[in-house]
PAMARBA-947371 format. One record per atom (N, C-alpha, C, O, CB): residue in one letter; x, y, z. Coordinates in steps of 0.02 Angstrom, whole numbers, plus 50000, padded with zeros to 5 digits. Glycine has a CB too. Layout:
N
aXYZ
...
***
This chain:
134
x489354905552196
x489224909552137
x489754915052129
x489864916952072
x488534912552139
x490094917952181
x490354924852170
x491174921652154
x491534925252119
x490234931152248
x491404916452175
x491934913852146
x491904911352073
x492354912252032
x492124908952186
x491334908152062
x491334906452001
x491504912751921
x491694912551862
x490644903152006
x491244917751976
x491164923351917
x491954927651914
x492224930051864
x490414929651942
x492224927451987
x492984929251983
x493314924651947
x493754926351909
x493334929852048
x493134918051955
x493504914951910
x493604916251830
x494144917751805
x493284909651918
x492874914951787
x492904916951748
x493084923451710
x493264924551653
x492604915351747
x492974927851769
x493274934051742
x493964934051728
x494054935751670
x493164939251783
x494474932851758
x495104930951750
x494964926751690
x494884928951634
x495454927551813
x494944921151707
x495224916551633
x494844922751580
x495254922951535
x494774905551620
x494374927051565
x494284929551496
x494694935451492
x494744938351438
x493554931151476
x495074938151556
x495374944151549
x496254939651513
x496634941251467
x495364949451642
x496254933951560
x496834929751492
x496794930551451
x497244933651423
x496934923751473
x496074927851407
x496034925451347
x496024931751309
x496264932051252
x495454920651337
x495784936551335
x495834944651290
x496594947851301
x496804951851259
x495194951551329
x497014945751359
x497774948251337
x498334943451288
x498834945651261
x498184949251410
x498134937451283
x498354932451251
x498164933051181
x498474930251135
x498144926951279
x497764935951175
x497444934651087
x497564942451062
x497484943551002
x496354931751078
x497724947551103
x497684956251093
x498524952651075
x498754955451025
x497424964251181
x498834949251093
x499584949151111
x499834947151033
x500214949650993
x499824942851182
x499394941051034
x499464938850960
x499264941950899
x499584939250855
x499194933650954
x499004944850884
x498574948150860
x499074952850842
x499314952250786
x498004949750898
x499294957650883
x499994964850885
x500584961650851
x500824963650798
x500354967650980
x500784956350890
x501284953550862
x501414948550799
x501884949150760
x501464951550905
x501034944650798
x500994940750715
x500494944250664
x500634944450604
x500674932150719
x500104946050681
x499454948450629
x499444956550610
x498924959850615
x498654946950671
x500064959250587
x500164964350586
x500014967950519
x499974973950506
x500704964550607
x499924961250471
x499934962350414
x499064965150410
x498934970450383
x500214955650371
x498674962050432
x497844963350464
x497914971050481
x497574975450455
x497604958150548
x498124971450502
x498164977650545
x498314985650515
x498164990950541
x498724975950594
x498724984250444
x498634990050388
x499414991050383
x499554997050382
x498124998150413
x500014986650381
x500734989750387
x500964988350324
x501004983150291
x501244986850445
x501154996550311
x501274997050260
x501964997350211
x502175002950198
x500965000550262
x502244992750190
x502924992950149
x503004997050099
x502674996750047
x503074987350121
x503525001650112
x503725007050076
x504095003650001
x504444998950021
x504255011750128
x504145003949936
x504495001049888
x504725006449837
x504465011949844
x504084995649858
x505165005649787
x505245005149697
x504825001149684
x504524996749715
x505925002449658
x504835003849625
x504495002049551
x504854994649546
x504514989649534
x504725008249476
x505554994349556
x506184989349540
x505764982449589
x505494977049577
x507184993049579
x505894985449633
x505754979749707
x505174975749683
x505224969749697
x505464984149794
x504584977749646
x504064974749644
x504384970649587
x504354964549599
x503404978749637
x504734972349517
x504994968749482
x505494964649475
x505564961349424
x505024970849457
x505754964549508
x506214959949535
x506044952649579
x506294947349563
x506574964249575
x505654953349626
x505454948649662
x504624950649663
x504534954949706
x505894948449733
x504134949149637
x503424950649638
x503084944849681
x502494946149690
x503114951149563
x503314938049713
x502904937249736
x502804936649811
x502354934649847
x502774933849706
x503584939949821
x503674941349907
x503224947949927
x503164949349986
x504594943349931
x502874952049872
x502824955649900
x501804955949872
x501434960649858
x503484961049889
x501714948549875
x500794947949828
x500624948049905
x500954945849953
x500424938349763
x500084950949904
x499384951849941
x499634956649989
x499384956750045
x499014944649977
x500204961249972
x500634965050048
x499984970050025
x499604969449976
x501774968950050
x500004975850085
x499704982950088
x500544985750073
x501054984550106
x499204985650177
x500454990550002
x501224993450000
x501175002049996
x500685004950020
x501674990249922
x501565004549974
x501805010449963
x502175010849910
x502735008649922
x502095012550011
x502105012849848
x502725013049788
x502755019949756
x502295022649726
x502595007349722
x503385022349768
x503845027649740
x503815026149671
x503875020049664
x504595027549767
x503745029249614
x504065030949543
x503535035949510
x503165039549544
x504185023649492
x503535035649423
x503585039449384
x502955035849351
x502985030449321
x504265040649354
x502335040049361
x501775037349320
x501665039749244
x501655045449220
x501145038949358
x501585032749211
x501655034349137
x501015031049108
x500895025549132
x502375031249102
x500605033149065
x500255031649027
x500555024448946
x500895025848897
x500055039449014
x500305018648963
x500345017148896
x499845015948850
x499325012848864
x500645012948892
x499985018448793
x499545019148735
x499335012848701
x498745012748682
x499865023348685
x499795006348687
x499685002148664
x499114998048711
x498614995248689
x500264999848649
x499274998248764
x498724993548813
x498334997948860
x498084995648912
x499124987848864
x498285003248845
x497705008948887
x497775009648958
x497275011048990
x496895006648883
x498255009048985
x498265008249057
x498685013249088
x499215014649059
x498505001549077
x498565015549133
x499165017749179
x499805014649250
x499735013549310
x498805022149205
x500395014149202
x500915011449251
x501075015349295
x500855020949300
x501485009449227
x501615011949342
x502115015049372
x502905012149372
x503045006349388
x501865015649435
x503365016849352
x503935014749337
x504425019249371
x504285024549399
x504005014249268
x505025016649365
x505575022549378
x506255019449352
x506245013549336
x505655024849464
x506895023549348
x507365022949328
x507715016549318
x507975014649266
x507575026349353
x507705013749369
x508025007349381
x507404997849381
x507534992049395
x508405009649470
x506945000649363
x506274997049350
x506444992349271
x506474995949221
x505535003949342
x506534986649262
x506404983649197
x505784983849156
x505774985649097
x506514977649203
x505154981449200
x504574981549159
x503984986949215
x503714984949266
x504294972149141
x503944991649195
x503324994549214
x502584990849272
x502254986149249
x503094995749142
x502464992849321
x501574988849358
x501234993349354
x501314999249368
x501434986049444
x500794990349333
x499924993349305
x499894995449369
x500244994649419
x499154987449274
x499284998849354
x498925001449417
x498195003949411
x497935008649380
x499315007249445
x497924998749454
x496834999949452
x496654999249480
x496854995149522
x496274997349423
x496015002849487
x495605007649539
x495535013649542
x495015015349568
x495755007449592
x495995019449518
x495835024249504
x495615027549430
x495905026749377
x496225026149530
x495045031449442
x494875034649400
x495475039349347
x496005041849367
x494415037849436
x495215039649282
x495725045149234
x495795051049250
x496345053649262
x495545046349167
x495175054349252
x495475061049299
x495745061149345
x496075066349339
x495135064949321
x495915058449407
x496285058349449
x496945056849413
x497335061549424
x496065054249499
x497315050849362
x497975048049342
x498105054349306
x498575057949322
x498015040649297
x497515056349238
x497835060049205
x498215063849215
x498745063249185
x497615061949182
x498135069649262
x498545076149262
x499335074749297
x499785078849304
x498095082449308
x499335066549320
x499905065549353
x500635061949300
x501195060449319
x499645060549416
x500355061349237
x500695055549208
x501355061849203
x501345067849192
x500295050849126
x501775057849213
x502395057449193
x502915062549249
x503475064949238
x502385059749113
x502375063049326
x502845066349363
x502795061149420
x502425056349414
x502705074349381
x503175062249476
x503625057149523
x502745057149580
x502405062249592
x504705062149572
x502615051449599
x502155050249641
x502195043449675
x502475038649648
x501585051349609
x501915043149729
x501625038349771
x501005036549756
x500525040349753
x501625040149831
x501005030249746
x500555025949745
x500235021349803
x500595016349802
x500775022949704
x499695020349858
x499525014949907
x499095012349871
x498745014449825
x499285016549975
x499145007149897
x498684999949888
x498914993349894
x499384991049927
x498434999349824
x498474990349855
x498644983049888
x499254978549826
x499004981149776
x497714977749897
x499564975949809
x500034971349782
x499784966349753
x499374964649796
x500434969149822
x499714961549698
x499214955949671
x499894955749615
x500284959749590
x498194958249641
x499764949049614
x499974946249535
x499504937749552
x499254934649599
x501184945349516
x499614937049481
x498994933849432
x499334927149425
x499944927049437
x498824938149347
x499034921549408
x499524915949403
x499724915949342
x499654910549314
x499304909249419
x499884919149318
x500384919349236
x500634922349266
x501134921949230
x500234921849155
x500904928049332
x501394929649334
x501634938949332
x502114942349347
x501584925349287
x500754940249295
x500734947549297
x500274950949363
x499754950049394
x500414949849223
x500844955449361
x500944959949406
x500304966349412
x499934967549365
x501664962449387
x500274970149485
x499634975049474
x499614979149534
x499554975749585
x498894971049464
x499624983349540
x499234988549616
x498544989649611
x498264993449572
x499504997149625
x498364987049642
x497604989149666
x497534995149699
x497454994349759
x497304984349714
x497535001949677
x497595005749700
x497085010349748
x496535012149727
x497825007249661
x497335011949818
x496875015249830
x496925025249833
x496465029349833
x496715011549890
x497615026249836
x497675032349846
x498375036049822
x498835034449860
x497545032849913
x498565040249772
x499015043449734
x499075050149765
x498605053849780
x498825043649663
x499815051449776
x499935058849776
x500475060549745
x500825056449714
x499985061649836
x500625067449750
x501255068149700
x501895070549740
x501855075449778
x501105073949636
x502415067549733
x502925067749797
x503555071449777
x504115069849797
x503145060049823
x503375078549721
x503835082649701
x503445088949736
x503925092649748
x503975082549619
x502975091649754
x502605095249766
x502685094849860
x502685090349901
x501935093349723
x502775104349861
x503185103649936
x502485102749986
x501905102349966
x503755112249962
x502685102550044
x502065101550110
x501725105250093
x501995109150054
x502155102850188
x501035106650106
x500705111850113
x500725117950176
x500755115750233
x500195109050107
x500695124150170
x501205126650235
x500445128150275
x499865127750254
x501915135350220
x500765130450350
x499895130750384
x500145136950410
x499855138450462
x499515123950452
x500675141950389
x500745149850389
x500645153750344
x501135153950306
x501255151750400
x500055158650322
x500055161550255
x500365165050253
x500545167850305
x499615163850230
x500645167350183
x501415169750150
x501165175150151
x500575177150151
x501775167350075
x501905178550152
x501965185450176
x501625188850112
x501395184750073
x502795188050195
x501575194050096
x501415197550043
x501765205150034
x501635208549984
x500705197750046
***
């Protein structure tokens, strides 16, 4: 009996460094890693980058004709929506430089989208953790 149980203990302490191994190394995408982008990058090539967890840099703009809020920037051809967040949260941001996380999707016609989970605004300095002199 007491071999049997050293035995098995080994083979499961394998099977838990073998699968922790795989897991780190191929399944990283599982794991929350996150690709930094443009506005451009997603438009340019959209479907290298469907079902990624991303990060996207640009310039959130409101459009009027289709009610939505994009994200764009300088070098961007067509604008990506972006949903999940509430209007008060987009509103007060439209039209200054922010980060966008979430997830990446396009549609089989081809349109593009962030599923967004979290916006900040990336003109606005650190917050300091010394209070200013007076």
């Amino acid at each position: 009996m007491g071999r049997f149980l050293m035995y098995a203990t080994i083979v499961l302490l394998a099977v838990f460094v073998l699968s922790s191994f795989t897991l780190l190394k191929h399944g990283n995408e599982g794991l929350g890693l996150v690709k930094t982008l443009s506005a451009n990058n997603l438009a340019t090539d959209p479907r290298l980058y469907e079902g990624a967890t991303i990060a996207v840099d640009g310039t959130l703009v409101y459009n009027d004709q289709l009610s939505r809020y994009e994200l764009t920037d300088e070098t961007a051809t067509t604008p990506t929506p972006i949903e999940g967040l509430s209007d008060v949260i987009l509103s007060p941001m439209v039209g200054k430089r922010v980060r966008v996380n979430g997830k990446f999707a396009v549609s089989t016609g081809g349109d593009r989208l962030i599923e967004a989970d979290t916006i900040r605004l990336l003109d606005e300095p650190a917050p300091s953790s010394t209070p200013a002199a007076s």
